[in-house]
C-alpha positions in Angstrom: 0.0 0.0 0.0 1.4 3.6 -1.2 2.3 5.2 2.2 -0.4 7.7 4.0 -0.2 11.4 3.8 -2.8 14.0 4.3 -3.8 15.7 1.2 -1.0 18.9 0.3 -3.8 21.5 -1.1 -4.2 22.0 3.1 -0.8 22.9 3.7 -1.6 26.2 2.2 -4.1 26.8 4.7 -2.9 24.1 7.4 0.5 23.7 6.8 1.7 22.3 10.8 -1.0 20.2 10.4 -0.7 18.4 7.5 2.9 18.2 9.3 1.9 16.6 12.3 -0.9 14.2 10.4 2.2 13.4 8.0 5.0 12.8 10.6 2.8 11.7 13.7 0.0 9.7 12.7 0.8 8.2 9.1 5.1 7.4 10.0 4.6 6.9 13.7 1.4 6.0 15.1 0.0 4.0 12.1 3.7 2.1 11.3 4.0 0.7 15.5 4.7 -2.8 15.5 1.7 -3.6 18.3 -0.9 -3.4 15.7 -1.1 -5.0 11.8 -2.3 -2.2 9.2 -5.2 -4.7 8.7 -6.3 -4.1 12.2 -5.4 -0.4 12.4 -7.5 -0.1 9.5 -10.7 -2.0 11.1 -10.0 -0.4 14.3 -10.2 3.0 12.6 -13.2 2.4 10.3 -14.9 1.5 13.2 -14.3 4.9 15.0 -15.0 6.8 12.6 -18.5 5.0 11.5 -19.2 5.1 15.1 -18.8 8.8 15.4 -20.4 9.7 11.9 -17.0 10.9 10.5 -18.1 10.0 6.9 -16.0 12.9 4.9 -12.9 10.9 6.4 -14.6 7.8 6.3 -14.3 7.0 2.3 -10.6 7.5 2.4 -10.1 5.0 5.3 -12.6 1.8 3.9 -10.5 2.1 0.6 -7.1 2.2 2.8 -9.1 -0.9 4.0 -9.7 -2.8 1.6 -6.0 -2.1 0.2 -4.9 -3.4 3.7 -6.8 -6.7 3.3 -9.6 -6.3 5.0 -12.3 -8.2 2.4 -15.8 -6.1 1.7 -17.2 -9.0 3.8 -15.4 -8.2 6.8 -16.4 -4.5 6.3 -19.6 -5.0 5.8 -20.0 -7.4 8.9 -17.9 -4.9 11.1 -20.3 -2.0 9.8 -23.7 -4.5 10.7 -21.7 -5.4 13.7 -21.7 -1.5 14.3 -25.2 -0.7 13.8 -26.3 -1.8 17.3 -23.3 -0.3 19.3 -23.3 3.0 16.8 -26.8 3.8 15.4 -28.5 2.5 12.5 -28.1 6.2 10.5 -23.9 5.4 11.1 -24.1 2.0 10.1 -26.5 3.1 6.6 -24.1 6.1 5.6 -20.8 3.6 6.7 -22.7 0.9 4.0 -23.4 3.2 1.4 -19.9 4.7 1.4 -18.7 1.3 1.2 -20.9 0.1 -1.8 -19.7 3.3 -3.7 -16.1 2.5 -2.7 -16.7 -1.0 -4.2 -18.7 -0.1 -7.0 -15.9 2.4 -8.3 -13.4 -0.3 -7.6 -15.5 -3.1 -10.1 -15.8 -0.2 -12.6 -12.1 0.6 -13.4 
């Protein structure tokens, strides 16, 4: 998997945080050897489904699925979520997810 950065257009605006996301969360917290980028990646869709994060959701089901996690295992995880979460997470978590895949069959 290509290694995680925030996007650069927001350093113009946000430049120490693109930074920080860059040097703190994508080369230190996300590459510790306690956790697999498989399970950072499930542990992380879960949160943000959870919390209705959906504009940084998309990003992180397709670092996902490039991970290994399967669509099945998403899928589950998101059911799974909708009675912890809230149905409305678990619906907008789904539908990002079919897009995700649907773009993925297309090209």
């Amino acid at each position: 998997m290509p290694k995680q950065s925030a996007p650069q257009e927001l350093a113009a605006i946000a430049p120490k945080l693109v930074e920080v996301t860059n040097n703190v969360l994508f080369a230190d917290v996300w590459e510790r050897p306690g956790l697999s980028p498989r399970d950072r990646s499930l542990i992380t869709v879960s949160a943000l489904a959870a919390l209705y994060r959906s504009e940084q959701l998309g990003y992180h089901l397709g670092v996902a699925l490039d991970n290994g996690l399967s669509l099945e295992e998403l899928s589950e995880a998101i059911t799974h979520l909708a009675f912890y979460a809230g149905w409305p997470n678990a619906m907008t978590a789904i539908t990002q997810l079919k897009k995700i895949a649907d773009d993925r069959n297309a090209g």
